[in-house]
Structure formats: C-alpha cells, structure tokens
FIGUMI-652063 format. One line per 8 residues: number of its first residue (from 1); their letters; for each residue x negated, y, z negated of C-alpha. Coordinates in Angstrom, 1 decimal, padded with zeros to 4 digits. Example, Ala and Ser with C-alpha at 12.3 -4.5 7.8 and 13.67 -1.06 7.14 Angstrom:
<nodes>
1	AS	-012.3:-004.5:-007.8 ~ -013.7:-001.1:-007.1 $
</nodes>
This chain:
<nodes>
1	XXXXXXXX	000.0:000.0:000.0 ~ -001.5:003.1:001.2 ~ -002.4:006.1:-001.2 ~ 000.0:008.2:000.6 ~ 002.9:006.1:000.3 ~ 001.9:006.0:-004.0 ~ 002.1:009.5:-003.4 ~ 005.3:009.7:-002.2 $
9	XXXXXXXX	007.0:007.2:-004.1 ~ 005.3:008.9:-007.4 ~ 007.0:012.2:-006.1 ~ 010.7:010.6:-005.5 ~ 010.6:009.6:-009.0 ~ 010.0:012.5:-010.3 ~ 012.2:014.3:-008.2 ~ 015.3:011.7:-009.5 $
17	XXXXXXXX	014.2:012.1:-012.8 ~ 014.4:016.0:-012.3 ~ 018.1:015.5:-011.1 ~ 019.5:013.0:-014.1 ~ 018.0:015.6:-016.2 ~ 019.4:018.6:-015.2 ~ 022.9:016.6:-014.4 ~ 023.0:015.6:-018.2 $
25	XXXXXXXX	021.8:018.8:-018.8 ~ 024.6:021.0:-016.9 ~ 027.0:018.8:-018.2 ~ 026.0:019.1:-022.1 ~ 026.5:022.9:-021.5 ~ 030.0:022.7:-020.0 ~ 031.0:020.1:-022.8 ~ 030.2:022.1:-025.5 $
33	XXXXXXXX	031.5:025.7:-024.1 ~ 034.2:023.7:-023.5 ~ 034.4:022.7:-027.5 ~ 033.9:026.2:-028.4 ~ 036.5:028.1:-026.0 ~ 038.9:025.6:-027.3 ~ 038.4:026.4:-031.1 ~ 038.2:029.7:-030.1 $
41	XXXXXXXX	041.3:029.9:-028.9 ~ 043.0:027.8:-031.4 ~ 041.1:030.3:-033.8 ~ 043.0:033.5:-031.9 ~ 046.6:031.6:-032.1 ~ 046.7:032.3:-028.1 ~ 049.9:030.6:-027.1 ~ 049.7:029.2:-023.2 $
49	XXXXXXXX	052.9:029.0:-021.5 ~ 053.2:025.6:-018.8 ~ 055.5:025.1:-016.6 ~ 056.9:022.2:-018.3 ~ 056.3:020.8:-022.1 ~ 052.5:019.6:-022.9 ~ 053.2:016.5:-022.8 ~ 055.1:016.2:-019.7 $
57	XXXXXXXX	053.5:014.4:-016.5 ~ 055.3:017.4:-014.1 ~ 052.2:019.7:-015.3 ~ 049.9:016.7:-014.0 ~ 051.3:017.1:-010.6 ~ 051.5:020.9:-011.1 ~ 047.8:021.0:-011.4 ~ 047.5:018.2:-008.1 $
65	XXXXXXXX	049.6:020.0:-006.0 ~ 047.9:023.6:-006.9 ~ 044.3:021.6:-006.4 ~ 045.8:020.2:-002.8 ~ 046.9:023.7:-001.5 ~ 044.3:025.3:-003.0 ~ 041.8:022.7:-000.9 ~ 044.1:023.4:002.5 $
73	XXXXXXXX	043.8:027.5:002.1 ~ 040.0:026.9:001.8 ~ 039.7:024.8:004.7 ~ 041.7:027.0:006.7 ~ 040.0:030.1:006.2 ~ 036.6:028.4:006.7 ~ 037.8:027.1:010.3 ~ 039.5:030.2:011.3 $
81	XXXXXXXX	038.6:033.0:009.5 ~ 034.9:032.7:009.7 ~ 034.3:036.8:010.7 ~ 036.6:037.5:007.7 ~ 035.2:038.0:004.5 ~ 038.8:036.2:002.9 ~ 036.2:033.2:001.4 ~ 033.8:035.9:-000.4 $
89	XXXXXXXX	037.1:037.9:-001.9 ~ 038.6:034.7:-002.8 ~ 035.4:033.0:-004.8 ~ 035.0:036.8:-006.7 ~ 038.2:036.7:-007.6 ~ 037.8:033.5:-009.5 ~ 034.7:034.3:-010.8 ~ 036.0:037.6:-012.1 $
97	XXXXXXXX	039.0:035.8:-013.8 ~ 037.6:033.2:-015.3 ~ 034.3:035.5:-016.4 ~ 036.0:037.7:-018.0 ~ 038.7:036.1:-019.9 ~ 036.2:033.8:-021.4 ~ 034.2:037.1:-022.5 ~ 037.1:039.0:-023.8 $
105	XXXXXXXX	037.6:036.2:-025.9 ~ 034.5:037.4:-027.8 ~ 034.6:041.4:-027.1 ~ 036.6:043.7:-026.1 ~ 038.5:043.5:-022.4 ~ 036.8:046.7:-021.3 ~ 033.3:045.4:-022.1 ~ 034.0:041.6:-020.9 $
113	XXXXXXXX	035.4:043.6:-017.3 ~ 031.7:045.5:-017.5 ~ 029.6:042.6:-018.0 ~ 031.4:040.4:-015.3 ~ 030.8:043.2:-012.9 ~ 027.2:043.5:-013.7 ~ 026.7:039.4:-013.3 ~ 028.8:039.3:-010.1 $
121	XXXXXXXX	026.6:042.2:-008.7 ~ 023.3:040.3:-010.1 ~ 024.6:036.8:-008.3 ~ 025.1:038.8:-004.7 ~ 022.1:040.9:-004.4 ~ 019.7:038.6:-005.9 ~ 021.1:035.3:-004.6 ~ 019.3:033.2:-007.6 $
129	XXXXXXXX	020.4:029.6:-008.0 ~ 019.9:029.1:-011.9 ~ 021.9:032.3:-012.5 ~ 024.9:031.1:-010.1 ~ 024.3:027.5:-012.1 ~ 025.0:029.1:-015.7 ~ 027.9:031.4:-014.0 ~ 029.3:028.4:-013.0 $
137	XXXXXXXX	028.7:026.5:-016.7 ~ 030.3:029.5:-018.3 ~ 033.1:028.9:-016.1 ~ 033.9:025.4:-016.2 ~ 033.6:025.5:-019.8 ~ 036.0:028.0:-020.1 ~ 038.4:026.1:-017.8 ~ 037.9:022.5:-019.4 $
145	XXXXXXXX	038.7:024.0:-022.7 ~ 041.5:026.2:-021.5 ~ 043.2:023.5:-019.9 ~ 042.9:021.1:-022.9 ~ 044.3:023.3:-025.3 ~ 047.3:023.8:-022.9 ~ 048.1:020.5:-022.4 ~ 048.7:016.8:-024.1 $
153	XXXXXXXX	046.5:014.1:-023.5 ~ 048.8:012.2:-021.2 ~ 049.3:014.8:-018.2 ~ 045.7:015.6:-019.0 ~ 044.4:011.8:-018.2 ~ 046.9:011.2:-015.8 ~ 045.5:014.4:-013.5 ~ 042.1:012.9:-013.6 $
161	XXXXXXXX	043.2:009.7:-012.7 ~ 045.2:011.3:-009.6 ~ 042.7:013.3:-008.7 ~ 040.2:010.4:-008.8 ~ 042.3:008.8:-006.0 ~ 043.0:011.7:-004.4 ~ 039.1:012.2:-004.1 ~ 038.4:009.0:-002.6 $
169	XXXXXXXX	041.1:009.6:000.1 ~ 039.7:013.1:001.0 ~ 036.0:011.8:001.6 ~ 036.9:008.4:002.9 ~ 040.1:008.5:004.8 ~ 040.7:012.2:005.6 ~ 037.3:013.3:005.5 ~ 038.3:016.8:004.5 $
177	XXXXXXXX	036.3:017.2:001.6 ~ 033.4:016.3:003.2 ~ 033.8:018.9:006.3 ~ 034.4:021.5:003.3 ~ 031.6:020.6:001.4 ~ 029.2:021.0:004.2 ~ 030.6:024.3:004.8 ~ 030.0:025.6:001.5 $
185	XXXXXXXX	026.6:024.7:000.9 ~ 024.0:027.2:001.3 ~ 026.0:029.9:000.7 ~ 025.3:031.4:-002.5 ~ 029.2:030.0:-004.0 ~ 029.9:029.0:-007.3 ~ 032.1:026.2:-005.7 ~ 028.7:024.1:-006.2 $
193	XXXXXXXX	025.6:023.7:-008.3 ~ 022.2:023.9:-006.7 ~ 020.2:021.4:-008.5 ~ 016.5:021.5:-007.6 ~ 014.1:018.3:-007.5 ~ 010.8:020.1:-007.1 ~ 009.5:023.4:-007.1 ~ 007.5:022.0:-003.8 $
201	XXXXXXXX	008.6:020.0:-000.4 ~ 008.0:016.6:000.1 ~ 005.5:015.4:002.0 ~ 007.4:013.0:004.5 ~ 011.1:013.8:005.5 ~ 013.4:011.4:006.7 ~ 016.4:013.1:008.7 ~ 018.8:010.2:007.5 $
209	XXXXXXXX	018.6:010.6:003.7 ~ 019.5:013.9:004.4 ~ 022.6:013.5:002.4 ~ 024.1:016.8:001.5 ~ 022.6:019.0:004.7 ~ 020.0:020.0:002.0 ~ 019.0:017.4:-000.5 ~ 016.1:015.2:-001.6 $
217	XXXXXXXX	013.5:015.4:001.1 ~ 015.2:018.1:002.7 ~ 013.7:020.4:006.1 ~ 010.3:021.0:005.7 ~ 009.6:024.1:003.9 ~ 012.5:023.7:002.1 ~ 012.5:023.1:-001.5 ~ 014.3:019.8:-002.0 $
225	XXXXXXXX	017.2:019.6:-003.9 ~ 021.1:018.7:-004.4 ~ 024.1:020.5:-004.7 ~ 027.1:019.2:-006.5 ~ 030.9:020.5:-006.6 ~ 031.8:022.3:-009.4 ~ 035.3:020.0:-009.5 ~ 032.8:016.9:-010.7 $
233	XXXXXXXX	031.9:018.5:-013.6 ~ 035.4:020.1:-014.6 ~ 037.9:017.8:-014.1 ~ 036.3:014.8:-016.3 ~ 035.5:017.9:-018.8 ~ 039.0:018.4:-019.7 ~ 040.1:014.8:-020.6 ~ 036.5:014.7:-022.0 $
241	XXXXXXXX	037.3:017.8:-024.4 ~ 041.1:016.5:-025.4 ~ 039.4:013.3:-026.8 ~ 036.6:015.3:-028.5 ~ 039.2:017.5:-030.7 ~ 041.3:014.1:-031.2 ~ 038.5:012.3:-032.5 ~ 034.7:013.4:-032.6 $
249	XXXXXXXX	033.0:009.7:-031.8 ~ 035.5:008.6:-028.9 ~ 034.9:012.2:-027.5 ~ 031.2:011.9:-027.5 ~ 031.1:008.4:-026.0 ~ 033.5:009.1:-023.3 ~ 031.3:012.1:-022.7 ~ 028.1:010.1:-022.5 $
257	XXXXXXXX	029.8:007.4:-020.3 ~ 030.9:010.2:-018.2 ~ 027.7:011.5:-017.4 ~ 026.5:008.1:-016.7 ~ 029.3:007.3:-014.5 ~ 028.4:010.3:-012.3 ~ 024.4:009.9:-012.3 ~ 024.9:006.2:-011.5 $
265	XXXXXXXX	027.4:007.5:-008.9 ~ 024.7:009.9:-007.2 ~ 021.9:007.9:-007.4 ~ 023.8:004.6:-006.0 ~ 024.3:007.9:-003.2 ~ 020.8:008.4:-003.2 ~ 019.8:004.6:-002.5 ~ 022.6:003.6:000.2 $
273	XXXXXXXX	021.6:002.9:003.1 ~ 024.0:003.5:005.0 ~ 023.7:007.4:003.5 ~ 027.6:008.3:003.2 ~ 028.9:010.8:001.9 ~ 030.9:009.5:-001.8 ~ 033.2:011.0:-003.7 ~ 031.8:011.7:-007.4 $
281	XXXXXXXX	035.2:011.5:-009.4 ~ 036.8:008.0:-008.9 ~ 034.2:005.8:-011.3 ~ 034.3:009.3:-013.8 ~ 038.2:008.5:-013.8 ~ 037.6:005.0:-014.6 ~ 035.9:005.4:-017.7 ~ 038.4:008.3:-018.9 $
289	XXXXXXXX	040.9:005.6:-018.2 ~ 039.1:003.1:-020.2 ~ 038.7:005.8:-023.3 ~ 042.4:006.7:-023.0 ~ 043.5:003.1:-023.5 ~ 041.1:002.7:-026.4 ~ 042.3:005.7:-027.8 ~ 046.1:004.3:-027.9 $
297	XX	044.8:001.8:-030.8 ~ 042.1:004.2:-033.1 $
</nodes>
C-alpha cells in the first residue's frame, strides 16, 4: 500500500471524525437551548394558543400540511422566481421571527429587534459559516422547545413519525427534496448547516462521492465539507425535548440514540456505493418511536 494512499486514508478519517463531532456537537446545543426556552417559557406563564387541544392528532397534521406547503412554495419560487429575491425575503423573515422572539424572551422586544438586525446584517455581508451554524442552533432550539411546550407528546411523536415517512417519499419517490436541497446549498441559508471536514482540500477527488454537490473530497480548492438540513436536527429535537421535561434519563437516552441514528445515517451515506442521496429523518423517527412506546410503561 503506497504512502499516498496512507495519506489519504489517514486524512478521511479525520475528516469523518471531524463530522461526528461537530454533528453531536450541533446537536448538544440545540437540545439544551431547546431545554432552556422551554423552562423559560413555562417560567413566563406564556400561554400558546393551537388550533386544536395539545393532545389532539389534528395539530400533527396541522404541522404536516404547513411543512408540505411550505416545501411546494419553496420549490416553486426556486424554479421560477430565480431573478426574484422572494427566497432571500422569505429565509430573513424566519430568521428575524424566530431571532428575536427567542431574545425578547430574555430582554426587552426593542433590544432583541436590534440585535437580530445586527446578526442578520453580520450573516449577509460577511457570509461566515460558523456564524450562520449558531444562528441556526439559536433557532432550532427555540423552535424545538417552543413546539414542545405547545403540544402533548402524542401529536408531538406522531408528526415525527409522519414526517419520517413523508421524508423517505420526497427523496426516494418524488425526489423533490433532493432537487431542493441541491438548490439551496451554497447559498449562504440557514435552511442548512455547513459542516467542515478540514481546514484543507483533499488530495485525491473522486467526482462520484460527491454527495451533497459540496462534501467530503469536494472540487479542488475547495475546502471539503457537508451540509445538513436544518429540518434533521429540529424535528427529532421536539419529541427529544417533550421526553426530557417528562422524564430526565428517557430524554437523554433518546437524545443520544438520536444522534447516533443520524451519524450512522450519514456515514452509511458516506460509504454507499451506490452514492444516493438519503433521507436523514426515517431511522431518527424509529428510535423516537421506540422511546415513546417505552415511555407508555415508566
């Protein structure tokens, strides 16, 4: 075996370790902002009007169908209002939204509007990936917890378990989310998290692991690395946060079998041969299936 190849195998490692790391990583940090927005809300007495009772399954399929139409607005304004900056507006208004509310829940409005302004204005002019990556954590905590203290564990579990399928069907069937996430990628969203492998290229590329346009061994010159939707990490978060407040040890196990369901998912991902894309939620919806049931007799 030559030194080269040593070289380059030495370096894949190290690039996968990278990616576990800052998976479990980004994940830790939405769990437990997550945690905290949830007591912080239950601390403030904020009451959050559904459209139907906590418990009830209609706000499961509530939250489906907004996911759904929210996926087919997307698509459309990606394939025909390209020269329009519709995308842009829509992705500040979320980030605006969910930026600030979670702010104002520790200062006041007018100061929570400032600082949002400053971060969105930071993210756009100076296009950095780790400060997109913690505007996104700030933002998926906030919606994880927000969502579980909204709603019961049923609906809660039952939406992941929907969306699970509904995930495989879009990436294997339809195809749908795959054409949107290749559109997305590269451009500076907080739709996905940039993960970086390496502060340097790899030495050998091979066009056909190219797996996300831009991941491991991507073009040469280009730093490798891997970009995840923001959707894997908040969905699971919200049945992961609902079994947390219920009970401390399920909530942490679910959350570490969680994270393990999606590594294993992206580096199975990484290791196919056959290099297809695969959706990151279904095996995540297993396990909060499996913790739900074992939760029915704690």
């Amino acid at each position: 075996m030559s030194q080269d190849h040593l070289t380059m195998e030495s370096q894949k490692k190290v690039a996968e370790f990278n990616l576990a790391f800052q998976i479990c990583f980004y994940y830790l940090l939405v769990y437990l902002l997550a945690i905290l927005t949830f007591f912080k809300l239950k601390a403030l007495n904020i009451v959050i009007e559904t459209i139907a009772p906590p418990n009830s399954a209609w706000n499961s399929i509530y939250l489906l169908v907004s996911i759904l139409v929210a996926t087919v607005v997307l698509i459309l304004i990606i394939k025909y209002a390209k020269r329009i900056p519709i995308f842009k507006i829509l992705e500040l208004l979320v980030i605006f939204t969910t930026l600030s509310l979670f702010i104002s829940l520790f200062v006041g409005d007018l100061i929570a509007i400032a600082l949002t302004i400053i971060l969105i204005i930071l993210k756009e002019v100076t296009k950095n990936f780790i400060l997109r990556n913690m505007m996104i954590t700030i933002m998926v905590g906030f919606i994880g917890g927000y969502i579980a203290y909204s709603l019961g564990t049923l609906p809660i579990v039952l939406l992941i378990v929907l969306v699970g399928i509904y995930d495989y069907i879009a990436v294997f069937k339809t195809k749908h989310m795959v054409y949107l996430a290749e559109n997305i990628v590269d451009k500076n969203t907080v739709f996905t998290y940039e993960l970086r492998t390496s502060s340097k290229p790899l030495q050998q590329v091979n066009p056909e692991a190219d797996l996300t346009k831009k991941s491991l061994g991507a073009g040469k010159g280009i730093k490798p690395k891997f970009d995840l939707g923001t959707g894997d990490f908040a969905l699971p978060l919200i049945a992961i946060t609902e079994f947390t407040i219920q009970n401390y040890l399920l909530g942490i196990l679910c959350f570490v079998f969680t994270v393990l369901a999606l590594v294993f998912t992206i580096f199975y991902l990484l290791h196919n041969k056959e290099k297809k894309a695969l959706p990151a939620l279904p095996l995540q919806a297993m396990v909060i299936l499996i913790f739900y049931l074992i939760s029915l007799f704690i």
